[in-house]
N, C-alpha and C positions, 0 to 999 in steps of 0.2 A: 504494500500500500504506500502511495505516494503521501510521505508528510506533507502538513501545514509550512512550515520551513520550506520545506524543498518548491512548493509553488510558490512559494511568496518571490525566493528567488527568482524563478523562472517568470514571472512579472516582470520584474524589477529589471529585470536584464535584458526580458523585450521590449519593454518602454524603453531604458537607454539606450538599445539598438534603433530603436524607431527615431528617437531623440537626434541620435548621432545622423542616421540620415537625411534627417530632415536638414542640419546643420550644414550638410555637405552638398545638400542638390543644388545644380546649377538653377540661376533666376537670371530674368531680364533684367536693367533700367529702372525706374519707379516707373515714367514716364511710359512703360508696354504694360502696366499691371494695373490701370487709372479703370475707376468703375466708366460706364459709359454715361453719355447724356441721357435725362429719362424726360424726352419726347416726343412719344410715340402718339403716332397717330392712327388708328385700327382705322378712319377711312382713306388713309391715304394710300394710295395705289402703289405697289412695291415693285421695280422694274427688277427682277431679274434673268437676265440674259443666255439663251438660248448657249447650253454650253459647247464653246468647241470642241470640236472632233478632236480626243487624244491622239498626242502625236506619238503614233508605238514603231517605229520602222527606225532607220538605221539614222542617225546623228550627222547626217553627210551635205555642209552649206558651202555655198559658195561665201567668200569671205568682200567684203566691198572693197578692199584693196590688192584684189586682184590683179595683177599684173605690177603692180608697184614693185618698187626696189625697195633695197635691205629697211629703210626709212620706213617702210608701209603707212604714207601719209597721203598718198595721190588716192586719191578715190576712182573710182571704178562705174559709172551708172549704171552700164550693163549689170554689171555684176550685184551691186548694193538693189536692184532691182528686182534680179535674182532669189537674193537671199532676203529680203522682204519679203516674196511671194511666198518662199522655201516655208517660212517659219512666222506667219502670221497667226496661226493657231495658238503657239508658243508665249508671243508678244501678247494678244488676245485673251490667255487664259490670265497670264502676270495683270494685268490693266485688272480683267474683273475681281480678280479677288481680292486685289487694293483697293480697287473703288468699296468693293462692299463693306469691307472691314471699314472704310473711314466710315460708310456711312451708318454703319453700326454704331458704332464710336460717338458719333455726333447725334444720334438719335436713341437708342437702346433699342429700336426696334427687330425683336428676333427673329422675323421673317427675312433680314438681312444675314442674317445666321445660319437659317434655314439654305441659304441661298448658298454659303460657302460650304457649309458641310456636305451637299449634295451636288454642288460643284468639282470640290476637289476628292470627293468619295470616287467622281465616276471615273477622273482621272485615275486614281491611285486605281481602282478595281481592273481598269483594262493595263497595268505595269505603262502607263507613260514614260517616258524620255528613261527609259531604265533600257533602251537597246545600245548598242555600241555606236562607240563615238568614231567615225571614220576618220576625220580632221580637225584640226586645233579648233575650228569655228564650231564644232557641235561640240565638242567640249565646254568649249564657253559658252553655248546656249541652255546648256543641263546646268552648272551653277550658276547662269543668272536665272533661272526659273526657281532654280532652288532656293536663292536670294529671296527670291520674289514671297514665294509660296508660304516657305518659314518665316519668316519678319511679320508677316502676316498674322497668321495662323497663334503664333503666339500669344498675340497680346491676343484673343478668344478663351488661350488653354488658364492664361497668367490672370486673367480678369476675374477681381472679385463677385462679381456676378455671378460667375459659374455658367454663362451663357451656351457650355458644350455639354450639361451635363443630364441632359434629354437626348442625346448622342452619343452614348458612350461607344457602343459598336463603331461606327463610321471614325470617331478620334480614334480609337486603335487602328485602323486600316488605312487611314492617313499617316500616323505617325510612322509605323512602319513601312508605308511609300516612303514619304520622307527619308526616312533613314536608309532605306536602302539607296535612295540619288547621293545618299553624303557618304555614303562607305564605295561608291563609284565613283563621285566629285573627289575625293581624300586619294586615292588609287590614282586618277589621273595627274593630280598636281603637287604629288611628294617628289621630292629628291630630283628636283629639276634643277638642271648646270644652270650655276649661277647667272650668265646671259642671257636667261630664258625668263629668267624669276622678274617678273614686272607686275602690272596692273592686273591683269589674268590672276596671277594667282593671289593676290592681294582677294580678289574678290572673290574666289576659289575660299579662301579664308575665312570672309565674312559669312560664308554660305554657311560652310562647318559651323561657325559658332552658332548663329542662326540658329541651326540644327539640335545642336548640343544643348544648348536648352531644352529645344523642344521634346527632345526626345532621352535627355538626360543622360548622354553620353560623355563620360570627361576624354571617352580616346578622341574625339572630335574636337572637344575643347584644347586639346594640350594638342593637337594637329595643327588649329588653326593658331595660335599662340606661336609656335616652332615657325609658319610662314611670318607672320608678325614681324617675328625676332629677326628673320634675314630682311626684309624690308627694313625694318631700322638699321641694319647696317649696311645697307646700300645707300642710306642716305648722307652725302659728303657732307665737308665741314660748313660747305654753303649755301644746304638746304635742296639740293638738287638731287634729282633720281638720276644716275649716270644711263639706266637703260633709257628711261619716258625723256632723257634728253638727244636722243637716237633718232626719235621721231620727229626730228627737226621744225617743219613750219607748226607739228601740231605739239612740238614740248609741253608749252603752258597747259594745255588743255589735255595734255595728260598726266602731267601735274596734278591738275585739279582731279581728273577723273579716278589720278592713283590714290588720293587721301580718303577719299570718301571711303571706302569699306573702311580703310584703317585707324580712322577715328569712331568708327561704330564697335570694331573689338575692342580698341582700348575701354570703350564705355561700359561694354558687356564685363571686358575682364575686369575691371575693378568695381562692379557690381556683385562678381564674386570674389572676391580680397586680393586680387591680383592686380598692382599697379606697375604697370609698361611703358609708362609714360618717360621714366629714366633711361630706358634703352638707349644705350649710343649717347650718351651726353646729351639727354632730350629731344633726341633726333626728330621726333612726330612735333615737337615745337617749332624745332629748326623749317620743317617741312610747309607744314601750315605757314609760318611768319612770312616765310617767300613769298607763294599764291597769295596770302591777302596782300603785300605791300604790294603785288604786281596786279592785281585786279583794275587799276586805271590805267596803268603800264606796264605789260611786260617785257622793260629791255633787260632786265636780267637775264631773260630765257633767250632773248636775241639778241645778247652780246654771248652768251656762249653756247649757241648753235650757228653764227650767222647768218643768221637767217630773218626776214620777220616774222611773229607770230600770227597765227590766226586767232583770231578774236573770236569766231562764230558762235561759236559755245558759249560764252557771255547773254546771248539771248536770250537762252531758256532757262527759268530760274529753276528747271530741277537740277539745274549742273550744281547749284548754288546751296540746293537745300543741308547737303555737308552741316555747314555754318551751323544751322542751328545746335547739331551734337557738337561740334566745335568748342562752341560757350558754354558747353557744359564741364568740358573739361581742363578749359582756360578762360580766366575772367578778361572779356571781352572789352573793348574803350567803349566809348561813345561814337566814332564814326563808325565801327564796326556793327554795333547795333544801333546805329538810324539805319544803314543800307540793308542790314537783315530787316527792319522793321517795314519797309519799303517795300520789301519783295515779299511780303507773308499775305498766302499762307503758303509755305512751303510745303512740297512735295516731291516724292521720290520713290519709285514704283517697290524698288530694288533693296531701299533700307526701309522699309517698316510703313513707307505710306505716306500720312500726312504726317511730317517732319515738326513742322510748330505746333500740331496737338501733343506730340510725341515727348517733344523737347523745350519749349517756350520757357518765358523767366517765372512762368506760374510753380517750374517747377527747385528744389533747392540745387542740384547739382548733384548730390551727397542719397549715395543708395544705401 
């Protein structure tokens, strides 16, 4: 017969197991775990969108800078025409599942819920984007959708609401999609010769941690961390990426394009006790300071490329949405935030959505 003692233990030992776990699971941001708006309107008509056809066949796109030299900055119309047509399903599924989540978010309406669960169920149920990546461009189309998906998805699982928990079947069969694109995203962009390691895997990185939340994996987490870490030390004494400065007219702009995942792990990682921000002599400082001093000029990037920059990406304020996680992990001036204040509300498919619900100064910085 089992003594009174011997179960008390056996309590007490599985509380502080449970205890311990709890302690140790990975979590978002504050700013992915925010209850939602409660403005629901039961006669308001819910759009949601006819889902596209999962993309289940082979990962094989033409790249828009096709035919370009070693620079890959000359654009291609053929080609970007191409690989638009190739992969609008892809683009199409990222758009609706961000739009629904914002509008979730902004409303608390859970026919918007409704919408993503049964959206990404149908994906995950037919194995989407989980075929072989023929070339570097379908590779990078699986972790940006992964991006997409997980950033997402989280702030549903993270929400005090509990808005998934009339779905429990469908979250398991999602997170398990999920998980399996990040143990194929992790496979394709480890242990790449230093030359190769640029904005790709940067974003490759972001996916992972993404993930790693979502589905509470720390080999993912300490995956995307290890890209991290060689990204900080590719970055020189003067704030420059020696690969994104290869891309000659388009350096600045990918610059900008390369910080963006990289200030979204650092925010994730010291959400869980891990500060990266020292890396390399505060290299992701050194980085950021560049791009914003250079946002009304960038002759830094075209005194050492010689080249001029293109500017074009300056247009669309999601190149710009970064910013917001930015100031969260450095105390921002005042011209920095009038011009973020200027372009809000920010958004960005890719990290998590709407970027100023996410991020804004309603929130403290400190997770």
């Amino acid at each position: 017969m089992v003594s009174c003692k011997a179960v008390l233990m056996f309590l007490l030992s599985f509380v502080l197991s449970v205890a311990a776990h709890a302690a140790d699971s990975l979590h978002p941001p504050s700013g992915f775990m925010q209850p939602p708006a409660h403005r629901v309107d039961a006669a308001k008509t819910v759009n949601c969108p006819a889902v596209p056809t999962p993309f289940t066949g082979t990962l094989d796109f033409r790249s828009k800078y096709e035919g370009s030299d070693s620079a890959r900055a000359t654009l291609n119309p053929q080609a970007e025409a191409a690989f638009r047509d190739q992969t609008q399903n892809i683009t199409a599924m990222e758009s609706l599942v961000s739009k629904q989540v914002i509008a979730w978010a902004r409303s608390g309406d859970p026919r918007y819920v409704a919408c993503v669960v049964n959206t990404l169920s149908a994906w995950a149920n037919a194995g989407a984007l989980t075929g072989a990546a023929a070339n570097h461009t379908g590779k990078s189309l699986r972790k940006w959708a992964l991006a997409s998906f997980s950033s997402a998805w989280l702030q549903l699982v993270f929400s005090p609401a509990h808005p998934l928990a009339a779905y429990a079947a469908q979250q398991e069969t999602v997170t398990r999609w999920l998980s399996q694109l990040a143990t194929l995203t992790a496979s394709e962009w480890r242990d790449l010769p230093l030359d190769k390691v640029n904005n790709h895997s940067y974003w490759a990185a972001w996916a992972l941690m993404s993930t790693a939340v979502v589905t509470q994996r720390q080999d993912l987490f300490d995956s995307s961390l290890a890209i991290y870490r060689t990204a900080m030390q590719q970055v020189d004494a003067q704030g420059f990426l020696p690969n994104e400065l290869r891309r000659r007219q388009r350096a600045f702009s990918y610059h900008n394009y390369a910080i963006q995942p990289l200030v979204m792990i650092a925010l994730f990682a010291r959400a869980n006790g891990v500060d990266v921000t020292a890396e390399n002599n505060q290299a992701l400082q050194r980085l950021g300071a560049k791009i914003i001093a250079s946002l009304d000029d960038p002759a830094p990037y075209a005194q050492q490329t010689g080249v001029t920059q293109d500017r074009a990406f300056l247009q669309h304020t999601t190149n710009l949405a970064w910013l917001e996680a930015w100031c969260q992990l450095q105390r921002c001036d005042t011209a920095l935030n009038q011009r973020i204040t200027a372009l809000r509300p920010l958004q960005n498919t890719r990290m998590g959505g709407d970027m100023t619900h996410l991020f804004a100064a309603k929130h403290d910085g400190h997770d």
